[in-house]
C-alpha positions in Angstrom: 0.0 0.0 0.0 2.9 2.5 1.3 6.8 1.9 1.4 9.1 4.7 2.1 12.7 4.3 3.0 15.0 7.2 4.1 18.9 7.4 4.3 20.9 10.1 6.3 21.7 12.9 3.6 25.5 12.1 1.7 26.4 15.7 3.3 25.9 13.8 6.4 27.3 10.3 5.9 30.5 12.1 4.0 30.9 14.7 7.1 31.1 11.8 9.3 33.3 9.7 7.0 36.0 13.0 7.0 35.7 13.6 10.2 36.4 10.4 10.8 39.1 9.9 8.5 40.7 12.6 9.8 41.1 12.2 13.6 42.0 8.4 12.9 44.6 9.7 10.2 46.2 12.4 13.1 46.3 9.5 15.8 47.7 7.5 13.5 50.3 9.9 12.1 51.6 11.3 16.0 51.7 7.3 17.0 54.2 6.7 13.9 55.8 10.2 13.1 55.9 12.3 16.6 56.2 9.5 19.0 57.6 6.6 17.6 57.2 2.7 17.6 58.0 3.3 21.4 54.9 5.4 21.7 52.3 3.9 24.9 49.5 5.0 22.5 48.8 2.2 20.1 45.8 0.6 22.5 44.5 4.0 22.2 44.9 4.5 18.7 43.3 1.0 17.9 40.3 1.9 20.0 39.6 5.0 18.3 39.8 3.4 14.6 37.6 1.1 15.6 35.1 3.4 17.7 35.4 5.4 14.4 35.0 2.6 12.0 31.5 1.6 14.1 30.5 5.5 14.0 30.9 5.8 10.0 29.0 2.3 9.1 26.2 2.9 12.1 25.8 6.2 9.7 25.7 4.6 6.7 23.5 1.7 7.6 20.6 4.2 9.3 17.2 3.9 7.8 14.0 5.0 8.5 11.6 2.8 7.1 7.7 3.5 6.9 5.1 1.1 5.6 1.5 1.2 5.2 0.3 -2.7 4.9 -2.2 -5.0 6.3 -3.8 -2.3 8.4 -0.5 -2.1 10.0 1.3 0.8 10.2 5.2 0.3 10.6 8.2 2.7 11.6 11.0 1.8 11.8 14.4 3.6 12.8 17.4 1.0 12.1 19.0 -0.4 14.3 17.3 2.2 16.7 13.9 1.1 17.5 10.6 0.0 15.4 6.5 1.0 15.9 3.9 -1.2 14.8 0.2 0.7 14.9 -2.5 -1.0 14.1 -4.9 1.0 11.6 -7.5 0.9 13.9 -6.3 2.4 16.6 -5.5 5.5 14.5 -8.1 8.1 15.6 -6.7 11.4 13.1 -4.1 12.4 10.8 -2.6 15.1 9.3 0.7 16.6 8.1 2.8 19.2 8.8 6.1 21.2 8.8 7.8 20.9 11.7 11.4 22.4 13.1 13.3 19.1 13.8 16.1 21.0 16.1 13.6 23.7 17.7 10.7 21.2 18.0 12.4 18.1 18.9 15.7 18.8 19.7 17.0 16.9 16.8 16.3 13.6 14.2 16.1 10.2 15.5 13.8 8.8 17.6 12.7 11.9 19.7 10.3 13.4 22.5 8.5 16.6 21.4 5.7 18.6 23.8 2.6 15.7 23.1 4.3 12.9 21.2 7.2 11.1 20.1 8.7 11.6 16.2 10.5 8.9 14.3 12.8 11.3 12.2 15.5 10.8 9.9 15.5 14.0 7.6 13.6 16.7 6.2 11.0 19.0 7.8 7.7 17.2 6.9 5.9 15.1 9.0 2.4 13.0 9.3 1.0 13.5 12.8 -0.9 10.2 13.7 -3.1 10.8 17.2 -4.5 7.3 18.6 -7.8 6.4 20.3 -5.4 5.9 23.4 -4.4 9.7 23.2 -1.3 9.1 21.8 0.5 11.2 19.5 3.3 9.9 16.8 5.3 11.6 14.2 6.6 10.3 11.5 8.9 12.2 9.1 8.7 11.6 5.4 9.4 13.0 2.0 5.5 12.9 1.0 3.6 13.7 4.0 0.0 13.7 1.8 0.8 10.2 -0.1 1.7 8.5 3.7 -1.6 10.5 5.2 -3.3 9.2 2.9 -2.0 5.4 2.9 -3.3 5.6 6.6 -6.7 6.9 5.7 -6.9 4.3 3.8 -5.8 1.7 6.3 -8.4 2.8 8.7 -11.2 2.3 6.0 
């Protein structure tokens, strides 16, 4: 009925990769260059490539992934945490633009003032409020389309 997968921005994933790249390069270069093979920092050198190395591929491998299927609507933040709603429970929808730092504090899997968001880019959102009170967020690139996937569901 509804698929939508989102990846972190390459801006972001290549930041991360540099960044990365870089402090792992200068530990690297001041174990082998400034202090020598005598140097006591090789266990902390290792631990930061591979602290590093975990950092870039978590960023690569994040996905927020949204389906609309079965009366089931699924969110899903990888590896971060996953929301199953069932269609009927879904008392209202809508969309709207939203201010990820101001509102939430950020993207990922966040608290806002009456609900949680699942979040991975963009500004856009579908605001689902349950029969239980409820409130979820869920950010998307088509706000409408997913809106109406739910509508649907509910019918």
């Amino acid at each position: 009925m509804y698929r939508e997968r989102q990846a972190l921005p390459v801006s972001v994933t290549g930041a991360v990769s540099l960044v990365g790249a870089l402090v792992v390069g200068w530990l690297w270069y001041d174990l082998a260059v400034i202090h020598g093979p005598q140097s006591t920092n090789l266990p902390g050198a290792l631990i930061a490539t591979v602290v590093l190395l975990v950092a870039v591929a978590s960023a690569l491998a994040l996905q927020l992934r949204t389906d609309v299927a079965d009366g089931t609507v699924t969110v899903s933040l990888w590896p971060l945490g996953r929301l199953s709603i069932p269609a009927r429970d879904v008392e209202e929808v809508g969309t709207l633009r939203y201010s990820p730092m101001g509102d939430f504090g950020g993207w990922g899997i966040r608290p806002g003032l009456d609900g949680q968001i699942y979040s991975l880019r963009g500004d856009q959102a579908v605001r689902v409020r349950l029969r239980s009170g409820r409130v979820v967020y869920i950010g998307t690139g088509d706000p409408d389309a997913l809106a109406r996937a739910i509508g649907q569901a509910r019918s």
